[in-house]
C-alpha positions in Angstrom: 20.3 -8.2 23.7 19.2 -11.0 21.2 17.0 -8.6 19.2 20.0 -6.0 18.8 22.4 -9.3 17.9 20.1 -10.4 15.0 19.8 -6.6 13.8 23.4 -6.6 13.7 23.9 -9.6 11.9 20.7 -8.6 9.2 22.6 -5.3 8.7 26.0 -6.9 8.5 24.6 -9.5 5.3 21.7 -7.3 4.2 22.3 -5.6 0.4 20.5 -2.3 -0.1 20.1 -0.3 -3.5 21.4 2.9 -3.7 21.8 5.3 -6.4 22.4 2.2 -8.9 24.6 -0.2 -6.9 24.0 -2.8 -4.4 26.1 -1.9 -0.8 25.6 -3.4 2.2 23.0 -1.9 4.3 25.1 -0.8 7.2 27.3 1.1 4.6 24.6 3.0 2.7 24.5 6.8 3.5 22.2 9.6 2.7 22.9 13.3 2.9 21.7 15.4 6.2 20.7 17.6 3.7 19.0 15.5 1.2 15.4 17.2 1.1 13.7 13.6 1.7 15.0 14.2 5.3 14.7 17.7 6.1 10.8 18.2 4.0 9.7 14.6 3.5 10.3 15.5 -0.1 9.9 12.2 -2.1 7.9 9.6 -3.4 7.6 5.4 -2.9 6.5 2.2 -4.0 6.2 -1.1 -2.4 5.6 -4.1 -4.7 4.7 -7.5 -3.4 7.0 -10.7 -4.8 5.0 -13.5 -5.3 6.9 -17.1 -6.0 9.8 -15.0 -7.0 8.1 -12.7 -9.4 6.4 -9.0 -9.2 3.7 -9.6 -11.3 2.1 -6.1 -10.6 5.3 -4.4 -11.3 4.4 -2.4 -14.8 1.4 -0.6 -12.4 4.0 0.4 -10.0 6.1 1.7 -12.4 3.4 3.8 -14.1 2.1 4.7 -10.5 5.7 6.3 -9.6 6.1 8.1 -12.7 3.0 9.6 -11.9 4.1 10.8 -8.7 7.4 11.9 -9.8 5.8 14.4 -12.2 3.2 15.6 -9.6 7.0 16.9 -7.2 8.5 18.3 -10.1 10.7 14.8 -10.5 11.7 13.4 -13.9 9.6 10.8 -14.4 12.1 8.9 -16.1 13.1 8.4 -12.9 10.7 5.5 -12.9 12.3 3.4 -14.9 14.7 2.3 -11.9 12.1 0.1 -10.1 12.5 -2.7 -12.2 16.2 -2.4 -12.4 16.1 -2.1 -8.4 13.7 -5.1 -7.7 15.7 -7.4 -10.5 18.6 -6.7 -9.0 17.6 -7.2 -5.0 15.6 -10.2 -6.0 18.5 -11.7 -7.6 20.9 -10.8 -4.6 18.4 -11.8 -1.7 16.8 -14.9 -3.5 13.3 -13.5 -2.1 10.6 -15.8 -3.2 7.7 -13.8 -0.9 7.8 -10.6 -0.2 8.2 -6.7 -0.7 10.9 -4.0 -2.7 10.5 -1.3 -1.0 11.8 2.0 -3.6 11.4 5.6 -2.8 13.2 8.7 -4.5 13.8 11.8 -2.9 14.7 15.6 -4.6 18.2 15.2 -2.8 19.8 18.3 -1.6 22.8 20.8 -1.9 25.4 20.2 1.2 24.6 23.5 3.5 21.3 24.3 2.4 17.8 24.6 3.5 15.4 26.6 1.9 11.4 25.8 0.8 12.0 26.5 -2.8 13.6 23.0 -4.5 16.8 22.6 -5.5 16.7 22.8 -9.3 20.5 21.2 -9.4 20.2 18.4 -6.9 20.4 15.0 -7.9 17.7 12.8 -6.8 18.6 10.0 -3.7 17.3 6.7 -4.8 17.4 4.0 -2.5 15.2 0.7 -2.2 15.6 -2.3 0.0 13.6 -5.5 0.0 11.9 -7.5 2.5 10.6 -11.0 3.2 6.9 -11.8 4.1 4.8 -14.9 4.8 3.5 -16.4 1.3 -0.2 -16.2 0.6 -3.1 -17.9 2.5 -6.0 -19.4 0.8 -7.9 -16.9 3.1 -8.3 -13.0 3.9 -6.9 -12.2 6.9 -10.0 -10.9 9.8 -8.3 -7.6 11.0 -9.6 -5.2 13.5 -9.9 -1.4 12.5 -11.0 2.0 13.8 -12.0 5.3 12.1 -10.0 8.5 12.5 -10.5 11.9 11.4 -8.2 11.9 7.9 -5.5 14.8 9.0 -3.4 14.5 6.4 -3.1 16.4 3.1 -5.0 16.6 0.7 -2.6 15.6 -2.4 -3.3 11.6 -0.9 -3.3 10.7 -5.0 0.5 11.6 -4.9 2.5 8.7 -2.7 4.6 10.6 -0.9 7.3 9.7 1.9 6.1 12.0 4.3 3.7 9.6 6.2 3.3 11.5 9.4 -0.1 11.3 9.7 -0.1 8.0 8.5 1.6 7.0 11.3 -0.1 9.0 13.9 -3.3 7.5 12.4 -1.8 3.4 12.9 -0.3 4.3 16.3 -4.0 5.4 17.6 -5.4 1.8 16.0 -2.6 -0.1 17.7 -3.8 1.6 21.3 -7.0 0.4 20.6 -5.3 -3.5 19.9 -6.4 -2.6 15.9 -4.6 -3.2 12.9 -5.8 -0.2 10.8 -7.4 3.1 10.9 -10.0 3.9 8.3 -9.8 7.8 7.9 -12.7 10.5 7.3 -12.8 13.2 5.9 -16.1 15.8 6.0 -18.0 12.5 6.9 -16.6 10.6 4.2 -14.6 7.4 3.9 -11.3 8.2 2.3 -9.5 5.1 2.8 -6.7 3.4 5.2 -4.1 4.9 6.8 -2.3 2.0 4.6 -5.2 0.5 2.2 -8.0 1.1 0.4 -11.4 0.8 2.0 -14.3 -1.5 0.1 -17.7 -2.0 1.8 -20.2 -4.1 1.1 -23.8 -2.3 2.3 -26.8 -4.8 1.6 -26.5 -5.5 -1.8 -23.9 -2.8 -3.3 -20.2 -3.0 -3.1 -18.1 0.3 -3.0 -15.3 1.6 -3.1 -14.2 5.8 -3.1 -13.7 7.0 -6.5 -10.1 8.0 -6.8 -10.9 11.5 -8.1 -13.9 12.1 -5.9 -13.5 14.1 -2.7 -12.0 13.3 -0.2 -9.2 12.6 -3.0 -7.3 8.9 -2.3 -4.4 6.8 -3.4 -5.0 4.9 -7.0 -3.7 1.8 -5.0 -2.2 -1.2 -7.7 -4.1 -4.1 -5.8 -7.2 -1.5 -5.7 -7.3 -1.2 -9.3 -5.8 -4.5 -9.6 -9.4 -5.7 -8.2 -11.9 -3.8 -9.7 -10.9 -5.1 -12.9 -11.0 -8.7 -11.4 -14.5 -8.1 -10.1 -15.9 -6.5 -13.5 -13.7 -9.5 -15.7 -15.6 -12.3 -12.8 -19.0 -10.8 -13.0 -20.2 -12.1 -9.6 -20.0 -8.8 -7.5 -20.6 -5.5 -9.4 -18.4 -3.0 -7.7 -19.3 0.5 -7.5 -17.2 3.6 -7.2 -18.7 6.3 -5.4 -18.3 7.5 -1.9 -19.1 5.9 1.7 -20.7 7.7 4.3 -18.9 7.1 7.5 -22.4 6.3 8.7 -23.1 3.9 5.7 -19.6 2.0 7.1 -21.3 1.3 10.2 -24.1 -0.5 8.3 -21.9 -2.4 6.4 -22.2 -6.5 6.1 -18.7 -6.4 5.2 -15.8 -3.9 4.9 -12.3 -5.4 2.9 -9.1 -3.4 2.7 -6.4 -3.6 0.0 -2.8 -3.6 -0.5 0.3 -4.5 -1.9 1.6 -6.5 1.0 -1.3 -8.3 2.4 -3.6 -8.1 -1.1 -6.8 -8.6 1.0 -8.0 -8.3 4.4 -11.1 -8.4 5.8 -12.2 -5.9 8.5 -13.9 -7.6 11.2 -14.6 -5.4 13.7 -14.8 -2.0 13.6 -14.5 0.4 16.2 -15.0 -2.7 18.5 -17.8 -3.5 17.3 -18.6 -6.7 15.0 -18.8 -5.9 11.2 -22.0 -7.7 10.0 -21.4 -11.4 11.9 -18.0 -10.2 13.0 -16.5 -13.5 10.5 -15.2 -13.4 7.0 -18.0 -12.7 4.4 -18.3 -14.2 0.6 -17.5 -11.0 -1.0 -14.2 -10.6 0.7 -13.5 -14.4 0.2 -14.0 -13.6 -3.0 -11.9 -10.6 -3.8 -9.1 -12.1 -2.2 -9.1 -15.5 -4.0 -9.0 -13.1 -7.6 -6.3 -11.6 -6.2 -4.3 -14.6 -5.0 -5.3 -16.5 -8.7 -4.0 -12.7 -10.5 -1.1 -12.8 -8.4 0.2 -16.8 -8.3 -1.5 -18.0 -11.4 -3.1 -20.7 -9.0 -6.9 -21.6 -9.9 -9.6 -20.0 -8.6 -11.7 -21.3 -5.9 -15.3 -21.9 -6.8 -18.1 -19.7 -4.3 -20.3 -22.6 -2.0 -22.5 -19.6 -1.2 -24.3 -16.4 -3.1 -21.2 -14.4 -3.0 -23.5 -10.9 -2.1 -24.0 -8.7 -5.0 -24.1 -10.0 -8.7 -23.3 -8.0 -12.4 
């Protein structure tokens, strides 16, 4: 009873986004026959606040207009992130956090059919939500791997997460935080993130137009430029056997929400020493300077690979 008292009263005070205005949540309304519902027709984006800012947002932005071209969307359509996250910030005072946007085709009231609606106006809708502020530490998460049964457009981020989710509810029976998926024997990357591995002295990461294709993720790109800039660990982008995972010394996953986190144990087994290495310590301290502006913390130990 308290759980559905403090839903009530989030929904009751809670503004959402929608189609240019702020409502209250329990009052915003989409069509039955928007196309988001009935096909999973849209795309998203999820940008981390950071000390009241979204420092990342102009990659977001370029990453949804991207998307929005690949559905047949106007990418100008794009353009209504910022607005969005301005004006949620504003209303919700979030200093740590997510805006969470997605656009859909819409629909035409009394219709279902496979071929899209060249008339309907697209449903926009974004919301934002409040998240513990950033550690001086990755996070040690467990993971499994899991045949990648989704489709194969993974560059475009679509809505229609279904195997996603199937993927994350398997890792949480196994008491796991994420599912690294494989495809043909190849890493792909997380059922959320994307995959890094460090195998003796090299540090990879799947090439976003290699095969299995993946997500261009913002913090993924986001860090390979932070490694190249540092110069202490020379990434590499080419592909991961899934048997080359299982030798890995470390294995880090990205994203907007956490930034960094380092896989731990894999399959429940121990990854390397089963602790936190120096590369992942590392990556995420480069991401939490990018991010915060804070200064970065000096290595006390060989941090793995070097440029």
């Amino acid at each position: 009873m308290t759980d559905r008292l403090n839903l009530t009263d989030t929904l009751t005070t809670m503004q959402v986004w929608m189609n240019g205005s702020l409502v209250p949540a329990e009052e915003a309304r989409v069509s039955v026959f928007d196309r988001g519902f009935l096909f999973g027709e849209g795309v998203y984006e999820s940008v981390r606040v950071c000390g009241g800012q979204a420092p990342f947002l102009p990659r977001h932005e370029a990453r949804l207009a991207r998307s929005l071209s690949a559905i047949g969307l106007d990418a100008e359509l794009a353009t209504r992130l910022p607005v969005a996250v301005e004006a949620l910030l504003e209303r919700e005072a979030l200093a740590e956090g997510n805006v969470y946007l997605q656009i859909t085709r819409g629909g035409t009231v009394g219709a279902r059919r496979h071929v899209p609606d060249a008339d309907a106006a697209p449903t926009i809708f974004a919301f934002a939500m409040a998240a513990p502020p950033l550690g001086e530490s990755p996070a040690a998460i467990r993971a499994i791997t899991r045949a990648d049964e989704r489709w194969h457009r993974c560059d475009i981020k679509s809505t229609n997460l279904l195997g996603n989710v199937l993927a994350l509810a398997a890792a949480d029976d196994d008491d796991a935080e994420e599912a690294i998926l494989v495809r043909n024997g190849f890493v792909s990357e997380g059922a959320y993130t994307n995959v890094f591995a460090r195998v003796g002295d090299e540090f990879f990461t799947p090439p976003v137009d290699g095969e299995p294709s993946i997500l261009g993720g913002v913090t993924r790109d986001m860090l390979i430029e932070l490694l190249r800039a540092d110069g202490r660990v020379r990434v590499n982008e080419a592909s991961i056997a899934a048997t080359r995972l299982r030798e890995a010394e470390e294995i880090l996953v990205t994203s907007s929400r956490r930034m960094a986190s380092a896989v731990t144990v894999l399959d429940g087994r121990p990854v390397g020493d089963g602790h936190i290495g120096p590369v992942a310590r590392r990556c995420f301290d480069l991401l939490r300077r990018a991010i915060t502006g804070s200064p970065a913390i000096p290595p006390t130990s060989p941090v793995g690979t070097s440029a």
